[in-house]
N, C-alpha and C positions, 0 to 999 in steps of 0.2 A: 558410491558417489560421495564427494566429499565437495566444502567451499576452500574457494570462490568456485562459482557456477553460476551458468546463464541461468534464471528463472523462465520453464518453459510459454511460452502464452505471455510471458508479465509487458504488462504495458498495450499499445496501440493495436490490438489482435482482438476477434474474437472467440476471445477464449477466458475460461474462469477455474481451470486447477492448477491455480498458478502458488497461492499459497492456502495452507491447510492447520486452521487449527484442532485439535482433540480434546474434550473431555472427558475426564476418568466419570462422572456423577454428572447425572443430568439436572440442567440447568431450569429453571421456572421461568425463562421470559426469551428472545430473540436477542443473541451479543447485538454491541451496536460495535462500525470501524469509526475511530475516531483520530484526527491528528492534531500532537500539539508542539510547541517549541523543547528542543533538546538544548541542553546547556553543558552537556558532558562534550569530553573528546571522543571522536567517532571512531571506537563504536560503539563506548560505552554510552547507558542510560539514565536518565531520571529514573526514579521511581517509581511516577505518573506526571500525566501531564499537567500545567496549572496556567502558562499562560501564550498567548498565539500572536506574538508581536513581531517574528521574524516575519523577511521578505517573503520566503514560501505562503503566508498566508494574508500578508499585509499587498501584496502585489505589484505589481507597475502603473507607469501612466500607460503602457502600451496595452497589457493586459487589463483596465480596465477597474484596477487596484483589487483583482480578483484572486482566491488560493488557487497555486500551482498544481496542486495533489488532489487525485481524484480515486475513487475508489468502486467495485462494482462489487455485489454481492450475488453467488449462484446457488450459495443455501448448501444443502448435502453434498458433502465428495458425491453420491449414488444419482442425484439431481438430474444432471448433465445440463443445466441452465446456462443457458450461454445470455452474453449481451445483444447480440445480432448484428451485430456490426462489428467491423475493425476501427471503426471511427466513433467509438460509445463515451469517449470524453466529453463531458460536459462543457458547454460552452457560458454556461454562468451556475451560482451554485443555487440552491432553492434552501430555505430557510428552514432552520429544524431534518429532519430524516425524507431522505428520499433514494432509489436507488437506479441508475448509480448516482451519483452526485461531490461535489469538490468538497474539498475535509478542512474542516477549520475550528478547531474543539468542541463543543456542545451548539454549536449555531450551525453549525451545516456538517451531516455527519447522516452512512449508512446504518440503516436496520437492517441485520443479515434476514437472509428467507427465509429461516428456519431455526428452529430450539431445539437443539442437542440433547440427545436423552444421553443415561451412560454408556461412553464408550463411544457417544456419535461426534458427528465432527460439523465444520461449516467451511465453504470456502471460498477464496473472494480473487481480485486483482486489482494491484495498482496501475498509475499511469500518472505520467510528470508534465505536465508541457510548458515549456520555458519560454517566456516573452524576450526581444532584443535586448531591452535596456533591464536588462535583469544583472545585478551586482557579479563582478568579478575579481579576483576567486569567490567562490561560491560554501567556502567553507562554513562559514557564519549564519549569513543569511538561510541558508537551504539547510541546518540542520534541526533535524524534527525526529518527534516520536510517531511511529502507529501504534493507537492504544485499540485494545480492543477491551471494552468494558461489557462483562457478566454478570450474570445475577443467577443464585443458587437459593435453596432453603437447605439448611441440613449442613452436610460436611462439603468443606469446600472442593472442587474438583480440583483434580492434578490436570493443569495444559499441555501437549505438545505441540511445539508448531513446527510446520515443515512448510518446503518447497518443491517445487514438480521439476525434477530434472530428464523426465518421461518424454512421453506427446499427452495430450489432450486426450484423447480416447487412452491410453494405457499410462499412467502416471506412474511415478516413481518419487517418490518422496524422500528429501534428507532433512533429516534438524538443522532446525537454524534458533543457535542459542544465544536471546539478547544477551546487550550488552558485551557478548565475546563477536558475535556475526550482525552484519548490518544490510542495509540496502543502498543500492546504487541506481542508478537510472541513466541508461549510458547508448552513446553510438550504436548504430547498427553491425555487426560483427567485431565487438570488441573483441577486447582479449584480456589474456589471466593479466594484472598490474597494470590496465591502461583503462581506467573507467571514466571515461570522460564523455560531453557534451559539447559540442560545437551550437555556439549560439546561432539564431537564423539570422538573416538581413537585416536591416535597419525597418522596425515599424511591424516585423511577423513575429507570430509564436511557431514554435517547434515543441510536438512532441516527443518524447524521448522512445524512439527504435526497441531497445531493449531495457529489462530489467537483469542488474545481477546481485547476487548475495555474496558477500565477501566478509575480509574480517580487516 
């Protein structure tokens, strides 16, 4: 399997091996998923995140002036924790960690379910849902990092992080390496070079159908 590829489960479904990270050395506490403003050309990254002033978390009048980006956490690839619903987007965020909940740097941000020993992994999903009077083109506004912040004693662990181009019950994993591959948040049956979002009517949100990794 290689990118661009649809992300299986990503987005509006319920489903959660959708993206996978791995630790080489286990980790002393629960990752948190966290999002914050990107200021590089996409797909390249910051370094880390420092500050959340784009539209994606600054939001509309229609949304509420609430962050776009939401995130679920299922804990173990082995888990099989799902969200329970296809509808598991949050409708406002809650303050500090909660799961799943909308992602806006250190103020509203997932605790994953679980802490990775060596070798173990955790895994989570996003989901976009875009207000009408949300900016267009979307290049500016809507770009952002997912940080996922660790914490180890000892040697640092080596990451890998993949995506599920499987099913849900039997995954299939590809690398997806920052800053060279990105994410997208796109139409219902996209296709390879046409990643896009059609906004809703005047006054709705829409969430976004599918997730893809590209570069």
């Amino acid at each position: 399997m290689a990118v661009p590829a649809k992300v299986t489960g990503g987005g509006p479904n319920d489903a959660t091996q959708c993206f996978k990270i791995s630790f080489s050395t286990a980790l002393s506490q629960a990752p948190t998923i966290e999002s914050w403003d990107n200021s590089q050309a996409y797909p390249a990254t910051d370094e880390y995140g420092t500050t959340t002033a784009k539209e994606i978390f600054t939001g509309t009048t229609v949304n509420s002036s609430y962050p776009m980006l939401a995130a679920w956490s299922g804990g173990a690839e082995s888990s099989g924790n799902l969200p329970g619903s296809a509808t598991w987007h949050p409708s406002s965020p809650v303050v500090g960690s909660n799961n799943p909940n909308l992602l806006i740097g250190v103020t509203s941000y997932v605790t994953c379910t679980n802490t990775p020993g060596a070798g173990g992994d955790t895994v989570f999903n996003l989901s976009l849902k875009a207000p009408s009077d949300a900016t267009v083109p979307s290049t500016i506004g809507m770009a952002h990092l997912v940080q996922v912040r660790f914490y180890y004693t000892g040697a640092a662990p080596v990451l890998a992080v993949t995506f599920n181009e499987g099913t849900e019950a039997i995954p299939s994993w590809t690398i997806l390496t920052p800053g060279t591959h990105g994410i997208q948040y796109c139409e219902a049956d996209t296709l390879v070079g046409n990643y896009q979002l059609t906004l809703p009517q005047e006054g709705l949100q829409k969430t976004a159908p599918e997730v893809w990794v590209t570069t």
